[in-house]
C-alpha positions in Angstrom: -8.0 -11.6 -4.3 -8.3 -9.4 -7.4 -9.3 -12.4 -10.0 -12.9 -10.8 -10.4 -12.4 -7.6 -12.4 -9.0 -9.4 -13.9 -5.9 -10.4 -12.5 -3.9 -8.8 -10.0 0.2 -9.0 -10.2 1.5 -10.6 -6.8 4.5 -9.7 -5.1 6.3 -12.5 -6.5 5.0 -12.5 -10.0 6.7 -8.4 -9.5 9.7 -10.0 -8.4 9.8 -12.6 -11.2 9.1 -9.5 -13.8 11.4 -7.5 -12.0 14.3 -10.2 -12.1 13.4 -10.7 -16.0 13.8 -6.9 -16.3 17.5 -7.1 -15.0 18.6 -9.8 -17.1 17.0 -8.9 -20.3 16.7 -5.3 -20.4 19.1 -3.5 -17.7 22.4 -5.7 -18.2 22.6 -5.2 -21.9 22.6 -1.7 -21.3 25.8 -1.4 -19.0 29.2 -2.2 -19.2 29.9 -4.1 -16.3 27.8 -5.7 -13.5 29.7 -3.2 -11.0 28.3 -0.3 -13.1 24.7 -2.3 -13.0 25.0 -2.8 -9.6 25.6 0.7 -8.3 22.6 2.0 -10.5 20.1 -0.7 -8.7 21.4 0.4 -4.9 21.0 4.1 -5.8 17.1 3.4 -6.9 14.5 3.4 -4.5 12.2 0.3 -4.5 8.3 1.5 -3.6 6.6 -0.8 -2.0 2.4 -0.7 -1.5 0.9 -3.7 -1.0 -1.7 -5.7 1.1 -4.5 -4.1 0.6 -6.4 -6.9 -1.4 -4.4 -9.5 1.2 -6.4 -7.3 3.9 -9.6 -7.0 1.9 -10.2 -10.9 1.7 -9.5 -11.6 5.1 -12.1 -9.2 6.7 -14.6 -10.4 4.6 -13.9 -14.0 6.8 -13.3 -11.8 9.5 -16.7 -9.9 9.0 -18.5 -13.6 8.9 -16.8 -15.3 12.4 -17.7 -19.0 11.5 -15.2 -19.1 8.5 -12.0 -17.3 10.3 -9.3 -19.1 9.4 -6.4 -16.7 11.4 -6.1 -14.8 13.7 -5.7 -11.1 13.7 -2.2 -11.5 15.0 -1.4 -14.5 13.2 -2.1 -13.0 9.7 -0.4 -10.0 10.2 2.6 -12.5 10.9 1.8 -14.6 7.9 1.7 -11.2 5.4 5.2 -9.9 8.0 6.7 -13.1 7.2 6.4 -13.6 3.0 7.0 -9.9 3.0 10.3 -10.0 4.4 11.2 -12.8 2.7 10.3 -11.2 -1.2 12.3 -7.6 0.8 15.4 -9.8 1.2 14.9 -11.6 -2.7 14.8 -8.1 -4.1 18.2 -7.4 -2.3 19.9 -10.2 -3.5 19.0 -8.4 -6.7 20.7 -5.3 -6.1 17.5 -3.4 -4.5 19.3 -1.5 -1.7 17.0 1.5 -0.5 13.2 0.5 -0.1 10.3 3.1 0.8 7.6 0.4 2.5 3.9 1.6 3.1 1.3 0.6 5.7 -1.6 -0.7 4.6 -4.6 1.5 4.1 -7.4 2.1 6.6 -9.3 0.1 4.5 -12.2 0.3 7.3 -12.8 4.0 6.2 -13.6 2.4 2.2 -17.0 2.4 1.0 -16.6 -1.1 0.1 -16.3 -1.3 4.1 -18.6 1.6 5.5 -21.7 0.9 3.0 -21.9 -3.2 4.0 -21.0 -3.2 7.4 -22.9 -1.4 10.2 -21.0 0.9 12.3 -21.3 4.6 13.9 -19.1 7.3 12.5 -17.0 7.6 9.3 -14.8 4.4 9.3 -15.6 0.7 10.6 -13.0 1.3 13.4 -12.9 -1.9 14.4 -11.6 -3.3 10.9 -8.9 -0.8 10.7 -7.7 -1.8 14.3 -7.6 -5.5 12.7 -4.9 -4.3 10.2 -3.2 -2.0 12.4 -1.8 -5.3 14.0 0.1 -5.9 10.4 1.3 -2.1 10.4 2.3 -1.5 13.9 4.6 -4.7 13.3 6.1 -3.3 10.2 8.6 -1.2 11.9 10.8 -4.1 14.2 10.4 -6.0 10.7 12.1 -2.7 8.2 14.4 -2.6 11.5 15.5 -6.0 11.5 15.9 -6.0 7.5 17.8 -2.6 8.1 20.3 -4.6 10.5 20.9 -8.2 8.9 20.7 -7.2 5.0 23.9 -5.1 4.6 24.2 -1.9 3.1 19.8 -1.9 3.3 17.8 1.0 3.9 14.5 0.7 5.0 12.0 3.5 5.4 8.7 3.0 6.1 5.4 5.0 5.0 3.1 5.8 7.4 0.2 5.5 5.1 -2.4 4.5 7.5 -2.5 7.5 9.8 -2.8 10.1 7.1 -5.3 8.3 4.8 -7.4 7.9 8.1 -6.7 11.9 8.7 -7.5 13.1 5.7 -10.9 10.4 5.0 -12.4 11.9 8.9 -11.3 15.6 8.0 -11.1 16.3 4.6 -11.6 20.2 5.0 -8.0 20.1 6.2 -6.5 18.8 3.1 -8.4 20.7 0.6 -11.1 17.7 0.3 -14.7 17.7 0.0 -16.3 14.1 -0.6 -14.8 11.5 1.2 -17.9 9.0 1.4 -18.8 9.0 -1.9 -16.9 7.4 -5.2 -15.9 9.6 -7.9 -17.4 6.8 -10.2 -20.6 5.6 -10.1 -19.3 2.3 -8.8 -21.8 -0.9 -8.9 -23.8 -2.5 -5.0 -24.4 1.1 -4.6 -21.1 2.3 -4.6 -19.1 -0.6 -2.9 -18.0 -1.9 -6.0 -15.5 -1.0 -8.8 -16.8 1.0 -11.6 -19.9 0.3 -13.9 -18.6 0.6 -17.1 -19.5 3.3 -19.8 -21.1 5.8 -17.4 -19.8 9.4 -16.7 -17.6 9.8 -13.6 -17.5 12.9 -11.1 -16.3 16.2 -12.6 -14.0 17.1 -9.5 -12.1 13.8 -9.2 -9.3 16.3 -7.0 -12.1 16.6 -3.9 -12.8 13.2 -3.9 -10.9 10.1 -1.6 -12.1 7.2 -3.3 -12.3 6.7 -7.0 -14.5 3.2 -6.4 -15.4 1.5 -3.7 -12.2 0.2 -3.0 -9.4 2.8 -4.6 -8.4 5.9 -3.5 -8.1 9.4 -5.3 -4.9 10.8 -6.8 -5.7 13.4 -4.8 -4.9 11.6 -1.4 -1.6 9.8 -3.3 -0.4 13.4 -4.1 -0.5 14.3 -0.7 1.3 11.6 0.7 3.9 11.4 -1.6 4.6 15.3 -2.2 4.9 14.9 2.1 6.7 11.9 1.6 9.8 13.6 0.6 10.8 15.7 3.4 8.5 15.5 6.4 9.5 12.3 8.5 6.1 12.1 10.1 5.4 10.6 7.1 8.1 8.9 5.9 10.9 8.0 8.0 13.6 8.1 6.9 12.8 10.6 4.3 12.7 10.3 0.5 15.0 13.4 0.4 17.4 10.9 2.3 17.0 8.2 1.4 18.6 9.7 -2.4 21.5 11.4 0.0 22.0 8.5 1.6 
């Protein structure tokens, strides 16, 4: 996924870049790899991905006949090279890591305007990724235990995106159907290039069919920092820590 509108940096292409970044532009600029090391374990290491991962497989999910996995056994395939690129980054001095859920990419108009379905959000899609993101904790767990000296904190992304999509008036949102953009296959689609985009960007969710708002980033990150509902553990400690 993510070759149409240009390519898309994979996690280990990241990894690859970020292992480049080390060696060619972090070393030269301490004295010692003790000093190197304890910068790298006091950074925290974002991680947000799946979404596209997610977005290919409902499309064959969507059409039956070409279903090549399972619900459960993707989300064990995606559980499985994640952990695996988790524990390369900590050979490379990555020691506190912030992970996110994936998106309820069933609320997305590239979702809700080509599939039919009753209310706000294809609920049945979003309960097909909620099998990778309800395995993510005993996986951030298990990371936690066997990769010493790791912290793992994990982003509940899913349940506050769906929140704030079904009632926006609680978060200060207005639109949360609509793209900011006037995005092409009436608004499923990424952006049409050259035309004039929505003038209150900070009411909207989605900026295209398929990307949401700062305004819904803001308020998961700002939250991210101290309210454990959220995040867990805490950005706040995850720096203490």
């Amino acid at each position: 996924m993510g070759f149409v509108q240009g390519k898309c940096l994979n996690l280990d292409d990241q990894v690859v870049l970020f292992q480049k970044t080390i060696e060619m532009e972090l070393q030269p600029h301490f004295g010692s790899s003790k000093e190197l090391s304890d910068y790298l374990s006091k950074s925290i290491f974002v991680i947000n991905i799946g979404n596209n991962d997610y977005g290919g497989y409902l499309v064959s999910y969507v059409s039956k006949p070409n279903l090549m996995y399972t619900p459960q056994a993707f989300a064990q395939l995606l559980k499985d090279i994640l952990s695996q690129r988790l524990e390369t980054l900590y050979k490379l001095g990555a020691r506190k890591f912030l992970v996110f859920e994936i998106a309820p990419i069933g609320c997305m108009p590239i979702v809700t305007r080509l599939v039919p379905h009753e209310g706000p959000c294809v609920e049945e899609l979003n309960q097909v990724v909620s099998v990778f993101n309800d395995g993510l904790p005993a996986m951030l767990k298990q990371l936690t235990t066997s990769l010493q000296g790791s912290t793992f904190a994990l982003g509940y992304f899913s349940k506050l995106g769906h929140d704030m999509i079904t009632n926006p008036s609680k978060y200060g949102l207005g639109d949360t159907t609509d793209p900011c953009c006037i995005a092409a296959n009436n608004g499923a689609w990424t952006c049409i290039p050259g035309l004039v985009s929505c003038s209150d960007g900070g009411r909207h969710a989605f900026w295209d069919g398929m990307h949401l708002t700062e305004a819904i980033y803001s308020t998961i990150g700002t939250r991210c920092f101290n309210d454990s509902s959220v995040c867990s553990p805490t950005i706040q400690q995850l720096v203490q820590g």
